[in-house]
VOGU-3710 file (C-alpha; in Angstrom, 3 decimals, decimal comma):
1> xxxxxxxxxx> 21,056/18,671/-30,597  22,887/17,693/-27,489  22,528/19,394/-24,574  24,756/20,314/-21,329  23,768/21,643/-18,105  26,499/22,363/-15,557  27,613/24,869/-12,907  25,101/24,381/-10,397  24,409/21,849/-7,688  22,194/18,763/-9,595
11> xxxxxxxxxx> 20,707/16,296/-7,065  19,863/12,887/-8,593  17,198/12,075/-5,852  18,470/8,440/-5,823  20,506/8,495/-1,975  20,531/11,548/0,020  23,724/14,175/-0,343  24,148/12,098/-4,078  24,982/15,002/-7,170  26,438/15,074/-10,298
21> xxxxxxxxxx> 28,506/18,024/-12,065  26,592/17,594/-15,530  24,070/16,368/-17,102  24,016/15,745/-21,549  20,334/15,982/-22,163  19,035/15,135/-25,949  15,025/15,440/-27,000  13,319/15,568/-24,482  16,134/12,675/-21,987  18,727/12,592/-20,360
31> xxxxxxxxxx> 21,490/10,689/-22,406  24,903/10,500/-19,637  25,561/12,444/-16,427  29,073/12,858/-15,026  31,688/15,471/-15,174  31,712/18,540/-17,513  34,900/17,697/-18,484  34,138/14,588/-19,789  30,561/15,269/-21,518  31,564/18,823/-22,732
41> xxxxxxxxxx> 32,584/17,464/-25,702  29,286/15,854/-26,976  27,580/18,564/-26,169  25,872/21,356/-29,178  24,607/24,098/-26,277  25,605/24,615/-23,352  24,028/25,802/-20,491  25,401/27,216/-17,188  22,903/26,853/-13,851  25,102/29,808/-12,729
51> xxxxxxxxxx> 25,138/28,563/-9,234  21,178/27,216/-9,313  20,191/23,701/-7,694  18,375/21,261/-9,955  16,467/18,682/-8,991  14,165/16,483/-10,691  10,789/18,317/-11,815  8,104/18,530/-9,169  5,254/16,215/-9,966  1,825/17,588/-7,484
61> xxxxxxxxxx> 0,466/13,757/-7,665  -3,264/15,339/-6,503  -4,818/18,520/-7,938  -7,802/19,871/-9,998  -6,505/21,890/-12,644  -9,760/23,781/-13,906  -10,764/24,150/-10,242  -7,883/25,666/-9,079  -8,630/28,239/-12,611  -12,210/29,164/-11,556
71> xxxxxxxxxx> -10,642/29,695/-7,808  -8,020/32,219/-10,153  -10,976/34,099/-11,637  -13,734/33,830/-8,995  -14,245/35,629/-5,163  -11,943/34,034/-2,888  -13,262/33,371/0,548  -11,034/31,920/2,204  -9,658/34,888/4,226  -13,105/35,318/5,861
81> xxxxxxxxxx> -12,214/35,605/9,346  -15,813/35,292/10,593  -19,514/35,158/8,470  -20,054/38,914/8,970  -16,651/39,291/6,688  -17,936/36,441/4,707  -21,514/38,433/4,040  -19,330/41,707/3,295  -17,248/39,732/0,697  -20,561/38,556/-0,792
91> xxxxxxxxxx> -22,172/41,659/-1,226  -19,542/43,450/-2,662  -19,333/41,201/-5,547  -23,268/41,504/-5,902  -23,396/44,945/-6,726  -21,232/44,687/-9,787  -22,809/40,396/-10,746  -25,151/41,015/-13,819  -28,506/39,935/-12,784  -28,426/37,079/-15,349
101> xxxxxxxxxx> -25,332/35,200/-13,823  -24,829/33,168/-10,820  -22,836/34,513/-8,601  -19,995/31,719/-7,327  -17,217/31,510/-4,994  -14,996/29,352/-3,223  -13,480/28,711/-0,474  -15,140/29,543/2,912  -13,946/27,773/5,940  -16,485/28,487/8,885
111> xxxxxxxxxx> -13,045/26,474/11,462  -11,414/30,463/10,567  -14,348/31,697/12,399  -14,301/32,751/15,980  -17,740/30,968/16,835  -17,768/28,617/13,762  -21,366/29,937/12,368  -21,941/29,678/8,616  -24,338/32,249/7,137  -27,634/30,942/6,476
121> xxxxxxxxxx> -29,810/30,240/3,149  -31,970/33,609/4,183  -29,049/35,728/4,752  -27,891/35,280/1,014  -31,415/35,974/-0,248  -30,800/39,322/1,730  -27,774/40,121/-0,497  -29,733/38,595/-3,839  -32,411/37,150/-5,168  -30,411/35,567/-8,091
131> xxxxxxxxxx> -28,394/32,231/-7,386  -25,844/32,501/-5,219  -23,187/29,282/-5,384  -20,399/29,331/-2,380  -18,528/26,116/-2,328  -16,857/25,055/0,654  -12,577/25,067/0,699  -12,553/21,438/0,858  -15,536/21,327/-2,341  -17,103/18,541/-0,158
141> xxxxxxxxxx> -19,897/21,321/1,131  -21,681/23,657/-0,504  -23,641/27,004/0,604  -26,908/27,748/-1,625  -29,194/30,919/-1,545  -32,978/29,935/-1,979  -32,640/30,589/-6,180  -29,959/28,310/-6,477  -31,516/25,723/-4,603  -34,602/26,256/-6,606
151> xxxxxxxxxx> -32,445/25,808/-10,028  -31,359/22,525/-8,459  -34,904/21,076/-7,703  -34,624/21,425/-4,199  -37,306/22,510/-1,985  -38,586/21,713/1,917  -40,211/18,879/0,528  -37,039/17,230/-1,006  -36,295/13,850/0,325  -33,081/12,809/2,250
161> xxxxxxxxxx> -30,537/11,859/0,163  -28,155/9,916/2,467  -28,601/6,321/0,193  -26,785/7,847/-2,386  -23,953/9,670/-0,349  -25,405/13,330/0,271  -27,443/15,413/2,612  -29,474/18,402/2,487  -29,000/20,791/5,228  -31,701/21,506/7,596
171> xxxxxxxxxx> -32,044/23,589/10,821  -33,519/21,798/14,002  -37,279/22,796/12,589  -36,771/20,851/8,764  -36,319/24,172/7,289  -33,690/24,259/4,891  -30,377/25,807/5,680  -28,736/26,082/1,713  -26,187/23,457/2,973  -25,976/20,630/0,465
181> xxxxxxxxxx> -23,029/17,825/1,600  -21,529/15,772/-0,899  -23,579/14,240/-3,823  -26,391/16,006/-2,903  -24,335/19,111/-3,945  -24,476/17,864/-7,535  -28,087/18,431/-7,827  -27,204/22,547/-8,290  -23,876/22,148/-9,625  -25,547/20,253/-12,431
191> xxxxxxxxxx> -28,027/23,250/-13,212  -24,975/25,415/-14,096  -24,476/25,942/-17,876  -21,607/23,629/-19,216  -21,717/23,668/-22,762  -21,354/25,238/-26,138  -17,797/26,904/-27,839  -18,070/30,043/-24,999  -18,214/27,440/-22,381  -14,965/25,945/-23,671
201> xxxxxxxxxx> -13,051/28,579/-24,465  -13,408/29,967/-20,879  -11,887/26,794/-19,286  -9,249/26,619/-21,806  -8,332/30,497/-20,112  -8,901/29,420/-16,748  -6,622/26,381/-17,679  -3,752/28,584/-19,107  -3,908/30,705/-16,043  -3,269/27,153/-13,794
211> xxxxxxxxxx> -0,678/26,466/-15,952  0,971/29,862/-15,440  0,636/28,771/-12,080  2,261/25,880/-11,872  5,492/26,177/-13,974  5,896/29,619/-11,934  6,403/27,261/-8,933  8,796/25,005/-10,366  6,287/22,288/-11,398  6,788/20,060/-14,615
221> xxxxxxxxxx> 3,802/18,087/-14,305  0,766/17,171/-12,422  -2,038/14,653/-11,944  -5,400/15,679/-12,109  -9,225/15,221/-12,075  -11,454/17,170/-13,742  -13,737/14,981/-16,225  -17,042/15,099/-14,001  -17,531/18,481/-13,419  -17,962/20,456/-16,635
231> xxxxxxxxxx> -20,496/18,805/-18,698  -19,199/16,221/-20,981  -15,560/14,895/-20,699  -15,265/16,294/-23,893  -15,297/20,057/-22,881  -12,311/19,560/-19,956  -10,575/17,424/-22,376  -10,368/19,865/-25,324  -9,282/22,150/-23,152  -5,994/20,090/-21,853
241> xxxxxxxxxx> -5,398/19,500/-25,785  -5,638/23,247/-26,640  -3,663/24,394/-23,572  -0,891/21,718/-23,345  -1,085/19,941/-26,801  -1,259/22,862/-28,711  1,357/25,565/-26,815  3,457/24,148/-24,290  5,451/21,585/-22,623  3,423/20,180/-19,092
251> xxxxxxxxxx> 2,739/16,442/-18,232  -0,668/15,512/-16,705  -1,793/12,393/-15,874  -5,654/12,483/-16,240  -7,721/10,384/-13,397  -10,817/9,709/-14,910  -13,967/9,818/-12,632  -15,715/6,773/-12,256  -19,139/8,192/-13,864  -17,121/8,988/-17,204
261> xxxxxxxxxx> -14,318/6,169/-17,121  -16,327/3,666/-19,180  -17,855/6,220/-21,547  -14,367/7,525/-22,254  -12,880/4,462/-23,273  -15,817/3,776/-25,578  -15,463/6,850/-27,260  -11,520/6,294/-27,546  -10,962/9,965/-25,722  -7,558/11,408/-27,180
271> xxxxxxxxxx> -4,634/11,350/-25,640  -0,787/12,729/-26,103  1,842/9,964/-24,811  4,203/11,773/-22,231  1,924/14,883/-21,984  -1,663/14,033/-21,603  -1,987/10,832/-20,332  -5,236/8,868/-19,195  -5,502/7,661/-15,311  -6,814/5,791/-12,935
281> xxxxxxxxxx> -10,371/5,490/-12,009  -11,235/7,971/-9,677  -13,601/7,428/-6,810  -14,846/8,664/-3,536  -15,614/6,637/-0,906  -16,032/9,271/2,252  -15,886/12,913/2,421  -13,677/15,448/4,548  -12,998/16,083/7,804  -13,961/19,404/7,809
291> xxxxxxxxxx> -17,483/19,159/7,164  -17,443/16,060/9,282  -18,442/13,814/6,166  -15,152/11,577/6,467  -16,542/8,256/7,494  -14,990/7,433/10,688  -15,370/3,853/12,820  -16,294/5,914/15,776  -18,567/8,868/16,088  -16,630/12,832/15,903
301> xxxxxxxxxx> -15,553/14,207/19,024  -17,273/16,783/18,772  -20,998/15,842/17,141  -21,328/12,651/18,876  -24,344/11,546/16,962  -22,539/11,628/13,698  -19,609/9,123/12,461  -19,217/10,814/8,448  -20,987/9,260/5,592  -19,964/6,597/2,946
311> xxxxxxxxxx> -20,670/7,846/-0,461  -21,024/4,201/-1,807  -22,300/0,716/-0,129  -19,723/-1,712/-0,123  -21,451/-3,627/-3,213  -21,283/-0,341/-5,289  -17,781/0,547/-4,583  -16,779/-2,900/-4,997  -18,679/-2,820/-8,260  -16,720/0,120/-9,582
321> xxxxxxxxxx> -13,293/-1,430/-8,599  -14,598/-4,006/-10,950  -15,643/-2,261/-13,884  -11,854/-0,901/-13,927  -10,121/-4,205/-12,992  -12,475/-5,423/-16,443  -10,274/-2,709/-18,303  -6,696/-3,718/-16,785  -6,962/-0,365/-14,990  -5,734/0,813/-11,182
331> xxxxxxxxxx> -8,327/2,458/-9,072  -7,686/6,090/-7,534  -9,965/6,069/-4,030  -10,505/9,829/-1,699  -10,647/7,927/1,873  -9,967/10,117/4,813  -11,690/8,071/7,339  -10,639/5,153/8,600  -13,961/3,244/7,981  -13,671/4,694/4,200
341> xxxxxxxxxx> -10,267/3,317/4,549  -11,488/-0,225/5,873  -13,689/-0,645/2,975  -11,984/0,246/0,400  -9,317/-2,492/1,742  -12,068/-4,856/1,170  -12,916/-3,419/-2,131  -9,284/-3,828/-3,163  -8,653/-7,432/-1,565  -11,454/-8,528/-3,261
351> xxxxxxxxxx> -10,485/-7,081/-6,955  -6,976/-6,901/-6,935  -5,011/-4,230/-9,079  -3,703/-5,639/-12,202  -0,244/-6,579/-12,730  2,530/-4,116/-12,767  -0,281/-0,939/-11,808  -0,931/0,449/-8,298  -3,754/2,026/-6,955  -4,016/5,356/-5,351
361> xxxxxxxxxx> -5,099/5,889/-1,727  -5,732/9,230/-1,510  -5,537/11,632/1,656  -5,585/8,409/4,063  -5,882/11,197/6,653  -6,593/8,951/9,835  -5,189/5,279/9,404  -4,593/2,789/12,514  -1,773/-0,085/12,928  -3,995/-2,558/11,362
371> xxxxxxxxxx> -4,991/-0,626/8,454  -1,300/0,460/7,737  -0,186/-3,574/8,195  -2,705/-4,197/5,596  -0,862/-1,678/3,395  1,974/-2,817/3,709  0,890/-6,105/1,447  -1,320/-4,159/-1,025  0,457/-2,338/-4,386  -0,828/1,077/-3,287
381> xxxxxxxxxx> 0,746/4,482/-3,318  -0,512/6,931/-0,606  -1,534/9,903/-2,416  -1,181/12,428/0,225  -1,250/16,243/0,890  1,238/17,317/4,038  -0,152/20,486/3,926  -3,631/19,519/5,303  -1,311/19,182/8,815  -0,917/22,502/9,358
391> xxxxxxxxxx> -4,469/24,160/8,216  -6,569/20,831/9,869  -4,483/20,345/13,259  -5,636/23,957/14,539  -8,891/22,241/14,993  -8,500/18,762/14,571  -8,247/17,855/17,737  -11,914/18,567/18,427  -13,084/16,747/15,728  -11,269/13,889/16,345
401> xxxxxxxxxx> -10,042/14,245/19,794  -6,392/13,830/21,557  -6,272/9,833/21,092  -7,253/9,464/16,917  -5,688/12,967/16,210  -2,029/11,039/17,219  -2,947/9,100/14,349  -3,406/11,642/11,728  -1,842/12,295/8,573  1,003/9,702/9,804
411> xxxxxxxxxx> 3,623/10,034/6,539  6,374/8,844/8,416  5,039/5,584/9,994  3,844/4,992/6,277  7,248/5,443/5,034  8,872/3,278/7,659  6,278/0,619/6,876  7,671/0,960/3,139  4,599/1,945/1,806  5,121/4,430/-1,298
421> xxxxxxxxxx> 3,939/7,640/-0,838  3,573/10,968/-3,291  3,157/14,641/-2,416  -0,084/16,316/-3,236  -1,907/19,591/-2,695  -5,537/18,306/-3,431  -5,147/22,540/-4,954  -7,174/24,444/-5,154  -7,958/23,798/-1,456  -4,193/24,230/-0,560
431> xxxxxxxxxx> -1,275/26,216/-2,547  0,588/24,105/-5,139  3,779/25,770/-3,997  5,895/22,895/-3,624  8,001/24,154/-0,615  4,797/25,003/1,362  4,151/21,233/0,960  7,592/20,379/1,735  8,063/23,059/4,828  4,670/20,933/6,101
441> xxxxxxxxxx> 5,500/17,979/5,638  9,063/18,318/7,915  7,657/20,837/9,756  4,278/19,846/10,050  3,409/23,568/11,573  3,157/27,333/10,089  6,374/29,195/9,389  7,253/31,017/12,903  5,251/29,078/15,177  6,736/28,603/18,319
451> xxxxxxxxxx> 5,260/24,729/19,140  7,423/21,342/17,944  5,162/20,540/15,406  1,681/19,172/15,098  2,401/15,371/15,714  5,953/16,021/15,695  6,512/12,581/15,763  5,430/11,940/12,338  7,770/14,818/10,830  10,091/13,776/7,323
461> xxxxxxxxxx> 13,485/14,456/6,161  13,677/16,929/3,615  15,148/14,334/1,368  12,039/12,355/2,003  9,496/14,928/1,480  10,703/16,583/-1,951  11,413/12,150/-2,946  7,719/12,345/-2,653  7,258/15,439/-5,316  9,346/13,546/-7,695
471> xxxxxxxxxx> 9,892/9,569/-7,672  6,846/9,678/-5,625  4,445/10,792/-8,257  5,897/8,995/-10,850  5,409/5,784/-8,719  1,960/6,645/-8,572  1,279/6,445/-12,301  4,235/3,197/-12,827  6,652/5,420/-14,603  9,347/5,188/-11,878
481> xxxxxxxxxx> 11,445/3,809/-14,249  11,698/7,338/-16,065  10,315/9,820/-14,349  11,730/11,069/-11,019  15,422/10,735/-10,803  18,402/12,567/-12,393  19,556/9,423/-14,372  20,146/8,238/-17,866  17,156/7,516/-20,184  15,103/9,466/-17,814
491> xxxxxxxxxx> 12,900/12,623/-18,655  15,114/15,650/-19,083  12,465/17,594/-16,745  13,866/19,541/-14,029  13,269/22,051/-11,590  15,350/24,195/-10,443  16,225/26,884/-7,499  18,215/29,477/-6,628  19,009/28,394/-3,433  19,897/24,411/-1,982
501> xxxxxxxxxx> 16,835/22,889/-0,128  18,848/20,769/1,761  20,808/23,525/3,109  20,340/26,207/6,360  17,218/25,924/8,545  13,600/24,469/7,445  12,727/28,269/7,619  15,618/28,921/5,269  14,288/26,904/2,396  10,807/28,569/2,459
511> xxxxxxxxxx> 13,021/31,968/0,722  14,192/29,631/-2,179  13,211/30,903/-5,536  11,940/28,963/-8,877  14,949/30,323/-11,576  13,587/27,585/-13,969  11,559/25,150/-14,903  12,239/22,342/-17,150  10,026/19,994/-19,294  11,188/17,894/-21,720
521> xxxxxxxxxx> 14,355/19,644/-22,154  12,265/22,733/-22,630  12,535/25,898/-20,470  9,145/26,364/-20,232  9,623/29,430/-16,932  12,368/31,325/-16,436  12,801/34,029/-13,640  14,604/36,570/-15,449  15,630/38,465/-12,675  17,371/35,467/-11,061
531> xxxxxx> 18,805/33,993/-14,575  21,339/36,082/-16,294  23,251/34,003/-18,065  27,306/33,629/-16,806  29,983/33,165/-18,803  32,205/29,886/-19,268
//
């Protein structure tokens, strides 16, 4: 059955202003766009975008599905405005946490609080004497009660853990604070049950609820890591088959982390061409800025004894590019510093990426000229999330001071330099709203503040920022050639608005609503209140 969609503004994404009247979409493409008048009569249904803009579907090229679920169903912290609030937050979800459960949360950010302080390891064994999990909003840091610590093997007499990329957290006397940075974190998360049928089933809900999510917002797809973090791959995976193969129409391109990559290409892990797709190899080779893990070539503004940590050596990350280079496969690398992003330039100069993939940089948060001229040589694709601008640069500028901060998230220079980038939201650490993204990345500053911009120099067209949502991801993953444009033979996914992006003020597009969403040919989200179907 053939397809037309008319009456609306379509954007084709391939030259700014560029639209077409109709599109004749047949399972699951797009076979011709042109006029109504001339595609009308190929077409079985017709429908009318009553006045609705469509663009290509929104791809987020960087997001953690199944985190972004547990954030849906656990105590958010991230409104804390200080640790008393923080405490208060806790304690009320004590007094209703059975005694035989952990009781987890996300999100605190101690750079919302007035003096910065993060509650201590004692101050949770105050509230409870059962574990107590908090992870940090950029899941790099995480806060620990004595009982969780405990579950993890951790004790005062626990050695560093800096040669294998983490650190234990203690005060100025050795005593422990419940702070555990980067790997070291895994040594609790690992003591958490992941496993049986129950243990499944719940991240196949918390799944559906992301998915909710994301079509709500207009997006058709997304790329994703998840296949460390919940026992065996096998329990995440399942999950994405019973939640997407099973029930609906989503595309997710799986990045598979570098502990599991080999393992699930042994085991020949399922996939579903178009819809669940396997990724790069996924790797970390610094942490974040905020808990001043990034690795940076020169020591943070302010904590001048302390330049961020490398999670690998160069020999280990160079053997992990390897091991996927031995399976034809791209490489997907977190580097926010610019020492993480030095070596993993010399990781990727000495294993190239094979022909015709490209490997991921993600975040590149602080880059210099030579890093960016090395770029511009490499077949990378910036993975990168604008919205970091606006909740970083409120206090980025001590970490990093006046001189590096000019440097930061720099999406336009990248552009200019013609290196591909894609749009991101690294959720659940920022909203997957796409035009929160987009508003930041043009923007790069809240809606009504008064100021030019953070780094106004680095601001993007509108055309550019929502090119990254859409060919921009689906450079990322080599499927350019059908994904991300309004053309023929391409993917008949679309999302569409009630309102024209590229119209009114930058404030203006923030009031734009989702009035469907698109995959496949599929209306998969519908805003019935904005959708009544006109006649003609």
């Amino acid at each position: 059955m053939k397809t037309l969609w008319y009456g609306g503004t379509i954007y084709t994404m391939r030259a700014p202003e560029e639209t077409v009247e109709a599109i004749l979409t047949e399972a699951g493409r797009i076979l011709k766009i042109g006029s109504k008048k001339t595609l009308i009569k190929y077409a079985d249904k017709l429908i009318n975008l009553g006045g609705s803009v469509m663009y290509p579907g929104f791809v987020d090229s960087h997001v953690h599905m199944l985190f972004q679920g547990e954030k849906l169903t656990r105590l958010d912290l991230s409104t804390a405005q200080s640790k008393q609030e923080m405490l208060q937050m806790i304690r009320a979800v004590a007094d209703v946490t059975p005694t035989d459960q952990w009781l987890l949360a996300e999100g605190w950010n101690e750079n919302n609080f007035e003096d910065g302080e993060i509650p201590t390891r004692l101050e949770l064994d105050e509230i409870r004497k059962e574990p107590i999990l908090l992870k940090r909003i950029c899941h790099h840091v995480v806060l620990c009660n004595t009982s969780a610590l405990a579950a993890g093997g951790i004790t005062e007499d626990s050695p560093d853990l800096q040669e294998i990329g983490g650190e234990i957290g203690r005060d100025e006397q050795g005593t422990l604070t419940g702070l555990l940075f980067e790997q070291a974190s895994n040594l609790v998360l690992d003591a958490l049950p992941k496993s049986g049928a129950e243990y499944v089933h719940a991240l196949t809900e918390k799944l559906n609820l992301t998915v909710d999510e994301m079509i709500r917002v207009g997006l058709t797809g997304a790329h994703t890591e998840d296949m460390h973090y919940f026992g065996s791959f096998v329990n995440p995976l399942t999950a994405f088959h019973k939640v997407i193969g099973e029930k609906r129409n989503f595309r997710v391109n799986i990045l598979r982390h570098h502990v599991v990559f080999e393992e699930m290409i042994q085991k020949e892990a399922p996939f579903i061409p178009g819809f669940i797709e396997p990724g790069a190899m996924k790797i970390f080779a610094d942490g974040a800025l905020g808990g001043r893990t990034a690795a940076l070539k020169a020591p943070y503004e302010d904590d001048p004894h302390n330049s961020g940590m490398f999670i690998h050596t160069d020999e280990s990350l160079m053997n992990w590019v390897k091991i996927a280079r031995k399976h034809q496969e791209a490489v997907a690398i977190h580097m926010i510093g610019d020492a993480a992003a030095e070596q993993v330039i010399r990781a990727l100069k000495r294993y190239p990426a094979p022909h015709g993939k490209r490997d991921r940089l993600i975040h590149a948060s602080l880059l210099n000229e030579a890093i960016i001229k090395e770029l511009q040589h490499m077949p990378v694709v910036i993975d990168a999330q604008p919205a970091f601008v606006v909740s970083d640069f409120p206090w980025i500028e001590e970490r990093l001071g006046c001189e590096r901060s000019a440097l930061a998230y720099p999406w336009k220079t990248l552009l200019e330099a013609h290196i591909r980038c894609a749009a991101g939201t690294d959720a659940p650490v920022e909203s997957f709203d796409p035009l929160q993204t987009i508003y930041a990345a043009v923007a790069r500053k809240s809606p009504g503040d008064s100021h030019d911009g953070y780094g106004s120099h680095e601001k993007i067209s509108r055309f550019d920022a929502i090119r990254m949502y859409t060919v921009g991801s689906a450079e990322a993953i080599g499927k350019e050639n059908e994904r991300g444009y309004i053309a023929p033979d391409y993917v008949a996914d679309f999302t569409i608005y009630d309102r024209d992006l590229f119209a009114g003020t930058t404030e203006d597009m923030l009031s734009a609503q989702v009035t469907k969403t698109v995959v496949a040919e599929n209306i998969v989200y519908e805003n019935s209140q904005l959708t009544k179907q006109p006649n003609g």
